[in-house]
N, CA, C and O atoms as a Tinker XYZ file with bonds, in Angstrom:
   400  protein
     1  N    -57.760000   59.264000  120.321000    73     2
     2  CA   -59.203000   59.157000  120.277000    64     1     3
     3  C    -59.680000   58.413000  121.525000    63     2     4     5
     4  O    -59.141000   57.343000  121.810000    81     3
     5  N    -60.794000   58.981000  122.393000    73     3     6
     6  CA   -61.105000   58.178000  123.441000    64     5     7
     7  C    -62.348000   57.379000  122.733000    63     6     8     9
     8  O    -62.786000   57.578000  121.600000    81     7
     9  N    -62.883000   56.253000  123.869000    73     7    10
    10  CA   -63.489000   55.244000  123.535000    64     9    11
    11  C    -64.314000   55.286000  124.642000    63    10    12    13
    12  O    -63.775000   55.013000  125.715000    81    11
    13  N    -65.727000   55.616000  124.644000    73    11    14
    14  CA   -66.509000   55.302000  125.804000    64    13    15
    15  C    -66.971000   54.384000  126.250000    63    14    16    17
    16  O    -67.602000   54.090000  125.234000    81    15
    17  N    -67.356000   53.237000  127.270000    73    15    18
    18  CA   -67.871000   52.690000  127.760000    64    17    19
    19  C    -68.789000   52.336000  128.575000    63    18    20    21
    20  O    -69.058000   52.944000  129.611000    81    19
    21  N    -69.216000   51.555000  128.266000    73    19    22
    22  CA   -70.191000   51.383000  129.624000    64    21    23
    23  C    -70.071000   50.318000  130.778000    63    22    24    25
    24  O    -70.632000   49.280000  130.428000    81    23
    25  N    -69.533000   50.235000  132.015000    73    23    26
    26  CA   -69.252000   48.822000  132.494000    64    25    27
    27  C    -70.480000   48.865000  133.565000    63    26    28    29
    28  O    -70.814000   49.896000  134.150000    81    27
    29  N    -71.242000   47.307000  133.775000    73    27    30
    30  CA   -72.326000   47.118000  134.837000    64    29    31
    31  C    -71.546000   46.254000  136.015000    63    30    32    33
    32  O    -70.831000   45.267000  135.842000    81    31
    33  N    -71.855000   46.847000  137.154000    73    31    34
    34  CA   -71.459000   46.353000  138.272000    64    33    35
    35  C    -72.236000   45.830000  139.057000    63    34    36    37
    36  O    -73.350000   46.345000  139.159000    81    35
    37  N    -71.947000   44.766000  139.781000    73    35    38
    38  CA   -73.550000   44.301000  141.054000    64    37    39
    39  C    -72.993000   44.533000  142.206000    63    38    40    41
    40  O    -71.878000   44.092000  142.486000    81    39
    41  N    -73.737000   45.283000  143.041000    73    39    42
    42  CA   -73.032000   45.418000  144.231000    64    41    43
    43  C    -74.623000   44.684000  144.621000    63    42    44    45
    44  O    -75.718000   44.921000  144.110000    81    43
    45  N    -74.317000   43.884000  145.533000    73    43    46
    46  CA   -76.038000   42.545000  146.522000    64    45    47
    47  C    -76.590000   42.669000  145.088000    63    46    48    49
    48  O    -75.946000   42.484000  144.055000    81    47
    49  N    -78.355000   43.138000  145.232000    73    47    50
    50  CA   -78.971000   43.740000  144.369000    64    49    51
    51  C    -78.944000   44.581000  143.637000    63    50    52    53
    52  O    -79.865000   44.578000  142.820000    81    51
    53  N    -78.204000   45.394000  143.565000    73    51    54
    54  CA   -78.384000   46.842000  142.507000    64    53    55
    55  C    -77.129000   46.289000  141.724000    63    54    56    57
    56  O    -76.209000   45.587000  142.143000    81    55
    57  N    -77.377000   46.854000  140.356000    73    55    58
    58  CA   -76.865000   47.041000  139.290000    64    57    59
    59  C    -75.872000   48.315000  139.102000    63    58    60    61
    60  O    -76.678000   49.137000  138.667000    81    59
    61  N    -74.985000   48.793000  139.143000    73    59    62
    62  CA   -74.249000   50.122000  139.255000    64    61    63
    63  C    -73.973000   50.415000  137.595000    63    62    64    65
    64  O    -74.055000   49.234000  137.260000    81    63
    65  N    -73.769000   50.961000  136.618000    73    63    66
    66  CA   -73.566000   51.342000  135.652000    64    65    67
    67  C    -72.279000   52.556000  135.982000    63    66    68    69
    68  O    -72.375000   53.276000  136.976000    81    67
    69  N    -71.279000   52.651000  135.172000    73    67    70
    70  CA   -70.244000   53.211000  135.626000    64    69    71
    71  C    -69.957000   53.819000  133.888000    63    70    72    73
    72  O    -70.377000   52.983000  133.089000    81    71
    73  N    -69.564000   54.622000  133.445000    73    71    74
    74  CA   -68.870000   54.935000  132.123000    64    73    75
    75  C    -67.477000   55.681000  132.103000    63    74    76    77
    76  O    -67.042000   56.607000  132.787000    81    75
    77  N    -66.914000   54.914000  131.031000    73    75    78
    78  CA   -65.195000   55.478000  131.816000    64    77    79
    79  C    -64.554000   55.777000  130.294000    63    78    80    81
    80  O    -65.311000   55.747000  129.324000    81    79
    81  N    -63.293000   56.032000  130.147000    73    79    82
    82  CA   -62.883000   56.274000  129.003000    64    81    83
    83  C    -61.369000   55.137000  128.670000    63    82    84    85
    84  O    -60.401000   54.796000  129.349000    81    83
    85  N    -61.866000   54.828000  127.199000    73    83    86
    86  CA   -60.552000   54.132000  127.206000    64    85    87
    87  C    -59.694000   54.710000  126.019000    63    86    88    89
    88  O    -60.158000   55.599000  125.304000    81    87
    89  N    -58.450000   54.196000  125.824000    73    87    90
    90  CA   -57.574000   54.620000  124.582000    64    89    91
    91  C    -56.870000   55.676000  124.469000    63    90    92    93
    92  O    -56.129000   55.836000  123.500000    81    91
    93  N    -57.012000   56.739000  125.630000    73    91    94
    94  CA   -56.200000   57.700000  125.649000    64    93    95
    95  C    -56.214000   58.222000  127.131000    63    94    96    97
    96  O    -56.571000   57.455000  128.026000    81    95
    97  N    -55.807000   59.596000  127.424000    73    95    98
    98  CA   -55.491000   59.739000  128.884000    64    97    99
    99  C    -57.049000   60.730000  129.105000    63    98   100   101
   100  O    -57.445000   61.572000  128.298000    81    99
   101  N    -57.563000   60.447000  130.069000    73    99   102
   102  CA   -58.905000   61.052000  130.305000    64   101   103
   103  C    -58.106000   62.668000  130.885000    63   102   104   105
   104  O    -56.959000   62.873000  131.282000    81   103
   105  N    -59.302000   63.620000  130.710000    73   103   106
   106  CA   -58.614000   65.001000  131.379000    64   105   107
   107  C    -59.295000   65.273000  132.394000    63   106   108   109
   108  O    -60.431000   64.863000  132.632000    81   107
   109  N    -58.452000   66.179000  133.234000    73   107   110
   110  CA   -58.913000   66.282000  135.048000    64   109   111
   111  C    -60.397000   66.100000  135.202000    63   110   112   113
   112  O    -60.946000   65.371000  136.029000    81   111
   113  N    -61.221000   67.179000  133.912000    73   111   114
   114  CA   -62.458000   67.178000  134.679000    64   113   115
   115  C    -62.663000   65.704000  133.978000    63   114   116   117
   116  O    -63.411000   65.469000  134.927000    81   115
   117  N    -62.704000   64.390000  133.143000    73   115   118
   118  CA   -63.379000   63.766000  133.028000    64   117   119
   119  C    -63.338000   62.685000  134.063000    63   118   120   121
   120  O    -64.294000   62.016000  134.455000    81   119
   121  N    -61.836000   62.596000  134.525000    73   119   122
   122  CA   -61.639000   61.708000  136.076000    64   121   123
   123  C    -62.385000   62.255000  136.866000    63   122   124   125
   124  O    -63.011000   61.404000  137.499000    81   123
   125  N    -62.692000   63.499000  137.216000    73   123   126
   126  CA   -63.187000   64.061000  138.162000    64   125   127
   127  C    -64.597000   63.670000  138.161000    63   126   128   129
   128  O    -65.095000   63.310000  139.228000    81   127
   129  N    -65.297000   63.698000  137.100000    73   127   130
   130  CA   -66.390000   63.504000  136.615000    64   129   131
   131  C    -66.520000   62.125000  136.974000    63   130   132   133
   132  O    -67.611000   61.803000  137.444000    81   131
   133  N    -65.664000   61.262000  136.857000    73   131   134
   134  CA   -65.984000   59.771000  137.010000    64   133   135
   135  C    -65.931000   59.057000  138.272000    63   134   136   137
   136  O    -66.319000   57.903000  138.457000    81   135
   137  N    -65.232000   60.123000  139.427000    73   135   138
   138  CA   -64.792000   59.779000  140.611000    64   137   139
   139  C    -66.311000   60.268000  141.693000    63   138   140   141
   140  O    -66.825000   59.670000  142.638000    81   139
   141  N    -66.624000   61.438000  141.108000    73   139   142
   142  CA   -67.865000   62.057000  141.537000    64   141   143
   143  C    -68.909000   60.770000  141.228000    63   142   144   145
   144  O    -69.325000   59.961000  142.057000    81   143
   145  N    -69.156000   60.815000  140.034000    73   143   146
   146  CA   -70.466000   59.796000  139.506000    64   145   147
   147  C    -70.101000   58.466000  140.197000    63   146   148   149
   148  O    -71.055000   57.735000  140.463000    81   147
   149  N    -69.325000   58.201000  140.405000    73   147   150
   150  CA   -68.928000   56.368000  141.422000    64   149   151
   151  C    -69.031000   56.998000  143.243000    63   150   152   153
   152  O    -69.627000   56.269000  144.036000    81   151
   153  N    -68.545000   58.072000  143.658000    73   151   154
   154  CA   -69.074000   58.301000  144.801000    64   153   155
   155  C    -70.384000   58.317000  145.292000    63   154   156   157
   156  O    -70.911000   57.667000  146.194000    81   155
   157  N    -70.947000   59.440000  144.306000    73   155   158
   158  CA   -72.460000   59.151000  144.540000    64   157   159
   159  C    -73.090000   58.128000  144.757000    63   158   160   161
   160  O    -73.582000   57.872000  145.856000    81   159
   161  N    -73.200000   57.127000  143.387000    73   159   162
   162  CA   -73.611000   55.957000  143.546000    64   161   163
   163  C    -72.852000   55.042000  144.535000    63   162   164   165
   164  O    -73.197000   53.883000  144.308000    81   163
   165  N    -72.016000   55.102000  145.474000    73   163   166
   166  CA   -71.717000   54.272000  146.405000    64   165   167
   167  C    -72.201000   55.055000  147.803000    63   166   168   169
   168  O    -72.082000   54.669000  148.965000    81   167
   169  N    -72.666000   56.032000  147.393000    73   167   170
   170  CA   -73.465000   56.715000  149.200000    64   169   171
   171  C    -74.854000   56.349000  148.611000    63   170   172   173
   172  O    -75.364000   55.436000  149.260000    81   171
   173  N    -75.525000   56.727000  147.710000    73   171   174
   174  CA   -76.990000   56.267000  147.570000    64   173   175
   175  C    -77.126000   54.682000  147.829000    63   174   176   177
   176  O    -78.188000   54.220000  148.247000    81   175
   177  N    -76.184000   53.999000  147.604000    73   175   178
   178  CA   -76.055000   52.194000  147.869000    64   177   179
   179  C    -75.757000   52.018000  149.659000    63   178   180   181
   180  O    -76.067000   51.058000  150.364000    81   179
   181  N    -75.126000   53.167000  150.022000    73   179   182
   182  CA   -75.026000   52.904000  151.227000    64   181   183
   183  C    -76.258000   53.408000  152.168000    63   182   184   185
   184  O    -77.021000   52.762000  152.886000    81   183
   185  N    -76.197000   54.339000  151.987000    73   183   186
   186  CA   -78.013000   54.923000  152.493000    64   185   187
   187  C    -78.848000   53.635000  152.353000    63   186   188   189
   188  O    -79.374000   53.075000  153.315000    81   187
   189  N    -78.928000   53.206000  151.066000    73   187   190
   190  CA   -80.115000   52.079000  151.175000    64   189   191
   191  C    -79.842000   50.945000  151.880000    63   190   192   193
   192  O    -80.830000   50.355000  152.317000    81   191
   193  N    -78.869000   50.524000  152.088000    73   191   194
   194  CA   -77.998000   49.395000  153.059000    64   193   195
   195  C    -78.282000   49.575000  154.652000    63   194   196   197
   196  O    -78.668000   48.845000  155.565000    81   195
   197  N    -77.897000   50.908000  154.506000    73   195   198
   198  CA   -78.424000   51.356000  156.090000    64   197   199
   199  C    -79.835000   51.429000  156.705000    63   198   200   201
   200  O    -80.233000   51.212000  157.849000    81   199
   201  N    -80.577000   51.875000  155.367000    73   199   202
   202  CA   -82.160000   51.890000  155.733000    64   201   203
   203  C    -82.258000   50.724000  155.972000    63   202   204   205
   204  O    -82.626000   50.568000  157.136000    81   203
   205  N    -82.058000   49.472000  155.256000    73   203   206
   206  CA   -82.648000   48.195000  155.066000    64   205   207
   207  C    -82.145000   47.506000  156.408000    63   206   208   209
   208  O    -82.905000   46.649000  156.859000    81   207
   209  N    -80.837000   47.787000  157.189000    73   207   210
   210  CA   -80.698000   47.750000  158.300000    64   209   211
   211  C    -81.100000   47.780000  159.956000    63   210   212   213
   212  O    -80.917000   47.030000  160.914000    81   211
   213  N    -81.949000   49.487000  159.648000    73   211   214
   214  CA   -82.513000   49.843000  160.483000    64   213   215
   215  C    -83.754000   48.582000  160.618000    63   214   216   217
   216  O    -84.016000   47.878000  161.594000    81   215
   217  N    -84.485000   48.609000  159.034000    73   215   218
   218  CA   -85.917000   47.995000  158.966000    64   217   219
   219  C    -86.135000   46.927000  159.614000    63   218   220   221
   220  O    -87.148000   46.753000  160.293000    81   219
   221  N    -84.878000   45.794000  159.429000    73   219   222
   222  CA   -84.586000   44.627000  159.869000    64   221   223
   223  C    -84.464000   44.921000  161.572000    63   222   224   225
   224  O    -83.919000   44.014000  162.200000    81   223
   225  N    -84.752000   45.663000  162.060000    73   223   226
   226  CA   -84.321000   45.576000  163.235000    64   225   227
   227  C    -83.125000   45.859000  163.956000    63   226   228   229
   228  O    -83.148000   45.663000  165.171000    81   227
   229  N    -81.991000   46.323000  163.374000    73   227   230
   230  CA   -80.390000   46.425000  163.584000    64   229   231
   231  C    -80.112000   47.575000  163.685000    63   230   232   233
   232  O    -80.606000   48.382000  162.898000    81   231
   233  N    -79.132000   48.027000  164.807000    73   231   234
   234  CA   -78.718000   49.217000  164.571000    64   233   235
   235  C    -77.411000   49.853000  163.962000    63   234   236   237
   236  O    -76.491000   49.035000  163.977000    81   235
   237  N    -77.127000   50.845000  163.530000    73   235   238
   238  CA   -76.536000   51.274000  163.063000    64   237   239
   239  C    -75.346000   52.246000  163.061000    63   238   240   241
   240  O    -75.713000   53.280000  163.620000    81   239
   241  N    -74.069000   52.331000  162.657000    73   239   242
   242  CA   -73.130000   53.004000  163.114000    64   241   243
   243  C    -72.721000   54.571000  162.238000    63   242   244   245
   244  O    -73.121000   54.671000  161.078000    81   243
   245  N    -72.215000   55.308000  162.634000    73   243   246
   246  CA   -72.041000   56.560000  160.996000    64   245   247
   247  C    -71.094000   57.576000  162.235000    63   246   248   249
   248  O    -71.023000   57.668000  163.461000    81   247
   249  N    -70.432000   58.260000  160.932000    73   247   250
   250  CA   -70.062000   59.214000  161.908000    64   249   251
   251  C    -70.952000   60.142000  162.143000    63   250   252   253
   252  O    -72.026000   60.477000  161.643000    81   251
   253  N    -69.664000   60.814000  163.814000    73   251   254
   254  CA   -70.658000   61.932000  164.521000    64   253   255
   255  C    -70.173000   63.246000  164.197000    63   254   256   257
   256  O    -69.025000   63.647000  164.392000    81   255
   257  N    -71.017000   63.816000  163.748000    73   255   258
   258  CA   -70.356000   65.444000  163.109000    64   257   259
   259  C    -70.072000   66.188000  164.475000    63   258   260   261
   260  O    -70.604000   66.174000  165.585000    81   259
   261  N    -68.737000   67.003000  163.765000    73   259   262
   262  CA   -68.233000   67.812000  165.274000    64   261   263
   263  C    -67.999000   67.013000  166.854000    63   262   264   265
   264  O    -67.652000   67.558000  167.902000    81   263
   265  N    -68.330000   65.492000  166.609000    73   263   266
   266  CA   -67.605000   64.602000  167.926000    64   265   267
   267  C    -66.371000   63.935000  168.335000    63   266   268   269
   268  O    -66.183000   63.286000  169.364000    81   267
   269  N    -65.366000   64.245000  167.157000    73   267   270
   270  CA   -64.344000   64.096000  167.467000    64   269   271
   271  C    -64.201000   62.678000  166.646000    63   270   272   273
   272  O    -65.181000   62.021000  166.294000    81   271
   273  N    -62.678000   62.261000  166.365000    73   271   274
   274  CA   -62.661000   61.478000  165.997000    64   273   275
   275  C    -62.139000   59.782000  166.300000    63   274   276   277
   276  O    -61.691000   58.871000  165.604000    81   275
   277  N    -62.534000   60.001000  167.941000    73   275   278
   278  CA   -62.945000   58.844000  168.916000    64   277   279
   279  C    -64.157000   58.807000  169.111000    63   278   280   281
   280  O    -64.535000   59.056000  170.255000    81   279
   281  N    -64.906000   58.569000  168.340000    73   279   282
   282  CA   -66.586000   58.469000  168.902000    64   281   283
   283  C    -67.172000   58.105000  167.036000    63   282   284   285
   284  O    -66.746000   58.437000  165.929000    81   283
   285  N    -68.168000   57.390000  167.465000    73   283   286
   286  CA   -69.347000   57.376000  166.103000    64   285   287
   287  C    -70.539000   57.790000  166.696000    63   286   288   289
   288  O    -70.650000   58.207000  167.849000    81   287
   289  N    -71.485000   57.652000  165.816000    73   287   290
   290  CA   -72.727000   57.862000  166.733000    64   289   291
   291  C    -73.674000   56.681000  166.202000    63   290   292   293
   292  O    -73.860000   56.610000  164.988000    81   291
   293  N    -74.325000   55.682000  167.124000    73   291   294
   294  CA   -75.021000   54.848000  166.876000    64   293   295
   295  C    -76.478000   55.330000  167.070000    63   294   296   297
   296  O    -77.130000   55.971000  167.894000    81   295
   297  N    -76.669000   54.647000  165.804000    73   295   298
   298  CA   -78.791000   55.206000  165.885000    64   297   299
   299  C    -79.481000   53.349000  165.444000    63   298   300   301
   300  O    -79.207000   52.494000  164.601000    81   299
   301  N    -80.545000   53.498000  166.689000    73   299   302
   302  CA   -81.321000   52.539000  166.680000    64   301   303
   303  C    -82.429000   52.601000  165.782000    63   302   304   305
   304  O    -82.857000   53.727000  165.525000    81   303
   305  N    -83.052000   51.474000  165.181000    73   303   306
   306  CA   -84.473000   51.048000  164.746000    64   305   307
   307  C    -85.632000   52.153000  164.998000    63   306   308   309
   308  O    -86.465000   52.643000  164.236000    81   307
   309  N    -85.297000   52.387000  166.652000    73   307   310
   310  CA   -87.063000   52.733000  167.190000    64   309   311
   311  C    -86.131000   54.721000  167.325000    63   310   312   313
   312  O    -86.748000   55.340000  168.192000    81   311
   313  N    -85.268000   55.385000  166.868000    73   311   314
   314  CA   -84.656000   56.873000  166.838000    64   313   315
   315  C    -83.647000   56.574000  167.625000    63   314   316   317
   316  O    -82.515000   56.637000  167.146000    81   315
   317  N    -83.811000   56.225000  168.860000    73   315   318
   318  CA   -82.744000   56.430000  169.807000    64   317   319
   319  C    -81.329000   57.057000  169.065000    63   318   320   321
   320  O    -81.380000   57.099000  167.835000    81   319
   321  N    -80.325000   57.448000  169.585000    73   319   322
   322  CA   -78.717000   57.715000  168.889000    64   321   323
   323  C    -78.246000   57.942000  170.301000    63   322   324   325
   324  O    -78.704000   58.618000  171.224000    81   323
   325  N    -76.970000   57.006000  170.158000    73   323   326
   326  CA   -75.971000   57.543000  171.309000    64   325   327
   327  C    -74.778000   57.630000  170.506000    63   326   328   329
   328  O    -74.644000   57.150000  169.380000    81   327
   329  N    -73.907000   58.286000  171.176000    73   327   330
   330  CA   -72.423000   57.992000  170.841000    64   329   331
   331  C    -71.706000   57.428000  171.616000    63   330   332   333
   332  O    -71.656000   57.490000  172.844000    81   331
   333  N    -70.900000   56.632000  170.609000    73   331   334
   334  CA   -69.952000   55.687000  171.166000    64   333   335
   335  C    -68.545000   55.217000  171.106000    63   334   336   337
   336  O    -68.001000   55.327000  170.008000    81   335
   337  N    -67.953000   54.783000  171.945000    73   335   338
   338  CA   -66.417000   54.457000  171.763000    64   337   339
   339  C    -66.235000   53.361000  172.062000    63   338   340   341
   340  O    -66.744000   52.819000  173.043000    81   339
   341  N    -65.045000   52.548000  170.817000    73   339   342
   342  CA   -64.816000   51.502000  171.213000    64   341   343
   343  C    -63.203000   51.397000  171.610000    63   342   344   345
   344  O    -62.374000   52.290000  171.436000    81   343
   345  N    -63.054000   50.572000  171.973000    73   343   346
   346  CA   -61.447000   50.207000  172.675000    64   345   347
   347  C    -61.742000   48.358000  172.681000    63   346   348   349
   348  O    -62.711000   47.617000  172.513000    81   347
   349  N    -60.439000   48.224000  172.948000    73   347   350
   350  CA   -60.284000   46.856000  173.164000    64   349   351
   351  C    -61.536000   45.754000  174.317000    63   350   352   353
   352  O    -61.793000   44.550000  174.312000    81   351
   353  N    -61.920000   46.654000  174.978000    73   351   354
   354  CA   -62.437000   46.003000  175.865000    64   353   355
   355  C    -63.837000   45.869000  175.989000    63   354   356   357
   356  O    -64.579000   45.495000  176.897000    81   355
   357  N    -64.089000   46.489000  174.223000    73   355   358
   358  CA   -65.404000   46.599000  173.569000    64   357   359
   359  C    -66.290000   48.141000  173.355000    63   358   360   361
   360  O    -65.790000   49.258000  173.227000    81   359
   361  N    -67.656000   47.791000  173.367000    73   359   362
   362  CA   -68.371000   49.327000  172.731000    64   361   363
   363  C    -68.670000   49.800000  174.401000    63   362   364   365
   364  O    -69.008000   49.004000  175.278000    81   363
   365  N    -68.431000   51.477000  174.627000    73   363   366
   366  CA   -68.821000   52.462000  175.612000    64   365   367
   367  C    -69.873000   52.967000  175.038000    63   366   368   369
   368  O    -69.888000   53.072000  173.812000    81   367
   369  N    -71.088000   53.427000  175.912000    73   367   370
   370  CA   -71.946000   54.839000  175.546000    64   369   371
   371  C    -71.001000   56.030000  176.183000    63   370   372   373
   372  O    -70.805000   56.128000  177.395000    81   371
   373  N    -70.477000   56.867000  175.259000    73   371   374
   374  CA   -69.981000   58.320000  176.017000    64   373   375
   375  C    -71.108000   58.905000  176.410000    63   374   376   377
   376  O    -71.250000   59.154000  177.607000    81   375
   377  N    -72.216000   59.267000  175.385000    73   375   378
   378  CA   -73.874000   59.903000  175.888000    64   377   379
   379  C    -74.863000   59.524000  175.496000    63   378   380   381
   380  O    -74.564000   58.774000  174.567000    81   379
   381  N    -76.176000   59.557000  175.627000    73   379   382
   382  CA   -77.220000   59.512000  174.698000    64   381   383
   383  C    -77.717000   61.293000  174.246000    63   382   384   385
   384  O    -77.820000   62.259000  175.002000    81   383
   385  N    -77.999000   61.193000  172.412000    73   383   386
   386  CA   -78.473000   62.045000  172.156000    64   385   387
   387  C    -79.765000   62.200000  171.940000    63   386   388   389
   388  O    -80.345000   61.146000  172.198000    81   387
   389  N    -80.668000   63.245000  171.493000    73   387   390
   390  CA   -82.138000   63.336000  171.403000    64   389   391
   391  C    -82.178000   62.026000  170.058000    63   390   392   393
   392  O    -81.459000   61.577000  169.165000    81   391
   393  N    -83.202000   61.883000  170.511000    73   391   394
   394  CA   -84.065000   60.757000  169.145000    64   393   395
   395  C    -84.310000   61.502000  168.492000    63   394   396   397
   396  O    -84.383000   62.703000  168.755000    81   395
   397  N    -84.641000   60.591000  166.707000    73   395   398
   398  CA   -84.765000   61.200000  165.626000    64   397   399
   399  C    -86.115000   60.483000  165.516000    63   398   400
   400  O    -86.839000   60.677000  164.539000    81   399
């Protein structure tokens, strides 16, 4: 017999609500189901982390689609985005891209 739950998590401010199964072995789709529902809610937490980032004035790092996987692409406050590489000897601009 499974046993549902509910566990609350705080990640800063937000509250995460998570539901999992206990007492027996969960089946593919319900892990699946639970791995999905905790991803989500950790990109919608990150999106808002990042917005609140930008707002403050700070810029920001993410990957760069199709740039390889020596490069991120940094986006500023005011649109700007370049991409960038780091190495030991600190952050490079490889380019600047169009503003958003």
């Amino acid at each position: 017999m499974y046993t549902y739950h509910m566990k609350h998590i705080q990640v800063r401010d937000k509250i995460m609500s998570i539901e999992f199964l206990t007492g027996g072995s969960a089946t593919p789709k319900q892990e699946l189901d639970l791995w999905v529902s905790l991803s989500l809610e950790i990109e919608r937490d990150a999106d808002a982390a990042a917005q609140d980032h930008l707002e403050h004035g700070y810029p920001i790092y993410c990957q760069a689609e199709g740039a390889g996987n020596d490069v991120v692409e940094k986006r500023y406050p005011d649109g700007r985005r370049e991409l960038v590489r780091f190495d030991p000897a600190g952050e490079h601009v490889v380019r600047e891209l169009a503003a958003q």
